[in-house]
Residue, then its C-alpha position, 0 to 999 in steps of 0.5 A: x423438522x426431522x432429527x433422526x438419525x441420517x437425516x439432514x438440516x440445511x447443511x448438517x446430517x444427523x449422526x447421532x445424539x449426544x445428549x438431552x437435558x430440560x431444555x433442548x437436546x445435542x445431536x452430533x452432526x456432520x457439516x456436509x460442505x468441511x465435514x467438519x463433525x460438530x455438535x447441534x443443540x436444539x430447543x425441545x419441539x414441545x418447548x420452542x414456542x415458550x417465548x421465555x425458554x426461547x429468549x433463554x436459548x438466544x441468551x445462551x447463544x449470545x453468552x457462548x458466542x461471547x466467550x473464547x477459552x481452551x477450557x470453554x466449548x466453543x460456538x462455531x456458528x447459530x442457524x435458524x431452520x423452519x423458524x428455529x434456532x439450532x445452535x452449532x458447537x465445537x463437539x467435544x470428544x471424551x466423558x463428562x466428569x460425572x461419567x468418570x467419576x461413577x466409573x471409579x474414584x478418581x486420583x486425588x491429583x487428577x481431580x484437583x487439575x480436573x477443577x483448576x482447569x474449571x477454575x481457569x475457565x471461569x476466571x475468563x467468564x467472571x472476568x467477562x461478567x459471566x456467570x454459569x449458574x449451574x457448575x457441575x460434573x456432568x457439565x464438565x467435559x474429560x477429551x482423552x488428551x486430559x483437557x476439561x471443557x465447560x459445558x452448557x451455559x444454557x441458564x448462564x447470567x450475562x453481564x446486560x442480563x437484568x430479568x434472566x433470574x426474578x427474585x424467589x425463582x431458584x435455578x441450578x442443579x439442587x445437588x450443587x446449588x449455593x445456598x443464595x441460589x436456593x433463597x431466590x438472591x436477586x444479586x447472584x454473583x461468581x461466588x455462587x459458581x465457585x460454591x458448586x464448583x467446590x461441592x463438585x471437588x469434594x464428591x469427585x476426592x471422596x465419591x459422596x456429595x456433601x449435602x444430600x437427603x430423600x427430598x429436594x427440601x431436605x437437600x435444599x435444608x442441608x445447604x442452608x443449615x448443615x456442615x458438610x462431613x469434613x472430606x478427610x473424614x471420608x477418606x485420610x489419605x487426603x491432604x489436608x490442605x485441600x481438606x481446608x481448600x474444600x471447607x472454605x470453598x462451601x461455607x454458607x457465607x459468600x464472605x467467607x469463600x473464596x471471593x474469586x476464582x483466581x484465589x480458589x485456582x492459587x490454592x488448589x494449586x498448592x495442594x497437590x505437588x510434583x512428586x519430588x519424593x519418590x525421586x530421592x531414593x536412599x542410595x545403597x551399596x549396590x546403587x553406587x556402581x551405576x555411574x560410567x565412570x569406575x573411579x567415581x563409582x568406588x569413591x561413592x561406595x567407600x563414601x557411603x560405607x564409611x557413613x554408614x561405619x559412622x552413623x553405627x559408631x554414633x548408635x554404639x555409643x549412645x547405647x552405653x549412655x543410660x537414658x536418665x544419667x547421659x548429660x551427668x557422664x557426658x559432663x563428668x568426662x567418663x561414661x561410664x561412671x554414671x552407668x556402673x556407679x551401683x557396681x563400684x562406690x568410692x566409699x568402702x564402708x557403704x559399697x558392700x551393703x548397698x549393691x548387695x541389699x538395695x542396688x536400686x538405691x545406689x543411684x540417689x545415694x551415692x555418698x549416704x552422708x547428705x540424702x535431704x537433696x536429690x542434686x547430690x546425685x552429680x557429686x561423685x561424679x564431679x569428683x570423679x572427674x580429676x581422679x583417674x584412679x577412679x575410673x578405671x575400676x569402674x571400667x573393669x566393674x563393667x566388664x565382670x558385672x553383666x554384659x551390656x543388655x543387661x546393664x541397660x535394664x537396672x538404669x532404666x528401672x532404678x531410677x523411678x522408684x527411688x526418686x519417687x519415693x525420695x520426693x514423697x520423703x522430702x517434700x511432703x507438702x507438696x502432695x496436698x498443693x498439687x491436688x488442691x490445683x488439681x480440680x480447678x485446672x481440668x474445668x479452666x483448660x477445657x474451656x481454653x482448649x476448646x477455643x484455642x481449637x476453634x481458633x487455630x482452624x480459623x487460622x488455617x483457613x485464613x492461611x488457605x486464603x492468605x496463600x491464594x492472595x500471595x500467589x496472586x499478587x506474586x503473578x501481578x507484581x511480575x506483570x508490573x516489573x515487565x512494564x517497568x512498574x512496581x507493585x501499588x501501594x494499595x496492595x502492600x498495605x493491605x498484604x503487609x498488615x495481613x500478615x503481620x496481624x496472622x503472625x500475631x495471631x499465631x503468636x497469642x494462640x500457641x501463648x493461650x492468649x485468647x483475647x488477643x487471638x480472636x483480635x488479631x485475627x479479626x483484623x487479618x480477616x478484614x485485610x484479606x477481604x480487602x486484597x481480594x476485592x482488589x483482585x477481583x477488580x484488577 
């Protein structure tokens, strides 16, 4: 049979090529009679009497035959020309995602709807008991109109397929191949298609794959055994929930992913939100006119100057307040008193020696009479309170003392030499008790810290599937309210309980309580699996 280039098949003539892969080759041809373009794939000539590979490509027809989404190539029609299949096809105008992505890092946004809309096309196959088996990007077609396709499910697994795939044979993509692929499992399931679609994710945000290696043994090691480099490593302008999105979508246990595509497609889609931000801009003095109506305009100004006289009002006086004395003046009722108290001392005979010789004691020893407590310090202040006379020399003290940015270094300052000398005078059992714990304390806390970490990053990735399974059971209850039904029993249950045991697990990690932690997560854990089980059913 001719394919080259002008030639013509039954009803097609050849106009160019589209592509090969292991088994067949796409050509881009012209339906003489609607002229219609489309896309013909063929076996390979070398391979159409390898009775297996031609029973795979009438699986694949029959699969492509059985599926209908906007996210899916679409088979139009199957042929057989001089005793072999050509299958034709929808032909997809654009670049694969493989092709855009080698021609430069691809917005975060971008790739994130890039792989919902994947997502969205293998929550229709799943849901029909397809499995694609080898999800990657150059398998994912971009049209310029922004809408991705799922290409290629020549080694897809149907739902009658019982031989397709013989336990110990691996198929796929190495790159992107689950680790139940490499090990041959004769039970391959949708969670296998939502690991690659991950691997895929994470290379398309950060340029680099996630396991990779000089040999297919060591790439296929990498898949088994090593934890890929966290994408937020590779690139910190990441968020971090799609971070956590990426981890959990590419752990070892299928268990552990997540368990359908739907769950998956949920979180991703609270990744990455509408850019609200940027709309809410600080509005300026100039920016107040902009209104067509003038009165509106100048009422807007002069509201916006007299906030900004306020907010400078508020900053003027918090400068006067001293950082370690503020609570004391503010209760005392005059600022002041607190800020030049080294300056004017109510008790003559001690008020000339100690601005003059040690204005840094001053502070802690206002009355010099009691010095065993520190607490004494609020004592002239509580005095000062009902005594007008007192106040105002100290308001005049602060006008000849020194101007205010030199009023706020000494208060700054004097405080931490006085009191750490006066806690060294007054207690001084206190020192030996301090480093005794001191040994015992670093060794315990390290332990504790480092399972408390364990434990809180478990908790995020369980909040990234609790998020999905909420999102989920949002849609179906909405569902059911239109039919006039609530949502069953069999998912408030399980949702409540989720929950209520991820709030309790919170609760005994932000406490150090790490018994519990680990308890009340387990427990959430196995509510969740029990939610998405029930999802992938419905």
């Amino acid at each position: 049979m001719n394919l080259e280039i002008g030639s013509v098949i039954g009803d097609y003539e050849v106009i160019g090529i589209l592509g090969a892969g292991g088994m067949g080759k796409v050509y881009k041809v012209r339906n003489t009679i609607s002229d219609r373009i489309e896309a013909m794939k063929v076996l390979l000539p070398d391979l159409v009497s390898d009775p297996d590979l031609a029973d795979r490509f009438l699986r694949e027809i029959k699969v492509q035959a059985s599926l209908e989404h906007p996210n899916i190539a679409s088979l139009h029609t199957a042929v057989r020309v001089d005793n072999q299949l050509l299958m034709l096809m929808e032909c997809v105008d654009g670049v694969t995602l493989e092709q855009q992505a080698n021609a430069g890092l691809i917005p975060t946004a971008q790739a994130v709807d890039y792989i919902r809309q994947v997502l969205a096309a293998l929550e229709y196959a799943h849901g029909r008991g397809v499995i694609h088996r080898d999800i990657k990007p150059a398998n994912m077609m971009l049209t310029p109109g922004g809408v991705v396709k799922l290409m290629d499910f020549g080694i897809a697994k149907g739902a009658t397929d019982r031989r397709l795939t013989m336990t110990g044979t691996t198929m796929g993509s190495l790159y992107y191949m689950s680790p139940e692929q490499i090990q041959g499992t004769a039970g391959l399931d949708a969670r296998a298609d939502l690991y690659s679609l991950g691997v895929s994710l994470y290379e398309l945000v950060t340029g680099k794959r996630p396991f990779d290696g000089d040999s297919q043994f060591a790439i296929m090691s990498a898949h088994l055994e090593k934890n890929p480099v966290p994408p937020i490593e590779i690139d910190p302008k990441l968020p971090s929930l799609l971070n956590d999105v990426i981890l959990m979508s590419v752990l070892k246990d299928p268990n552990a992913r997540f368990q359908t595509a739907s769950a998956f497609r949920n979180a991703l889609g609270n990744v990455v939100a509408p850019p609200t931000v940027p709309v809410v801009v600080a509005p300026t003095p100039s920016a107040a006119p902009v209104p067509s109506g003038p009165a509106k305009s100048k009422r807007g100004l002069w509201m916006g100057l007299g906030a900004v006289a306020a907010v400078l009002a508020v900053i003027a006086v918090f400068e006067l307040i001293p950082s370690k004395g503020a609570k004391a003046g503010i209760d005392a009722g005059s600022i002041p008193v607190t800020k030049q108290q080294p300056v004017v001392e109510p008790p003559q005979p001690q008020a000339q020696t100690t601005p003059t010789t040690t204005p840094a004691t001053t502070p802690t020893e206002p009355g010099a009479t009691a010095p065993s407590t520190q607490p004494q310090q609020a004592t002239p202040i509580v005095d000062a309170k009902p005594s007008k006379a007192n106040a105002r020399p100290v308001q005049q003290g602060q006008v000849v003392s020194a101007p205010p940015p030199q009023q706020q270094t000494p208060p700054q300052q004097i405080p931490q030499q006085p009191v750490q000398q006066q806690q060294a005078a007054q207690q001084p059992p206190a020192a030996p008790i301090t480093q005794q714990q001191a040994p015992a304390q670093p060794a315990e806390n390290a332990a504790v810290r480092t399972q408390l970490n364990d434990i809180r990053q478990d908790i995020g990735m369980l909040n990234v599937r609790a998020n999905s399974i909420r999102t989920t059971l949002q849609g179906l209850e909405q569902r059911q309210a239109a039919r006039g039904l609530g949502l069953g029993a069999q998912y408030k249950g399980p949702r409540d309980l989720m929950a209520n045991f991820l709030d309790e697990a919170t609760n005994a990690m932000n406490a150090g309580d790490v018994a519990t932690a680990k308890d009340m997560l387990k427990k959430a854990e196995y509510q969740a699996g029990i939610l998405e089980k029930l999802l992938g059913q419905h």
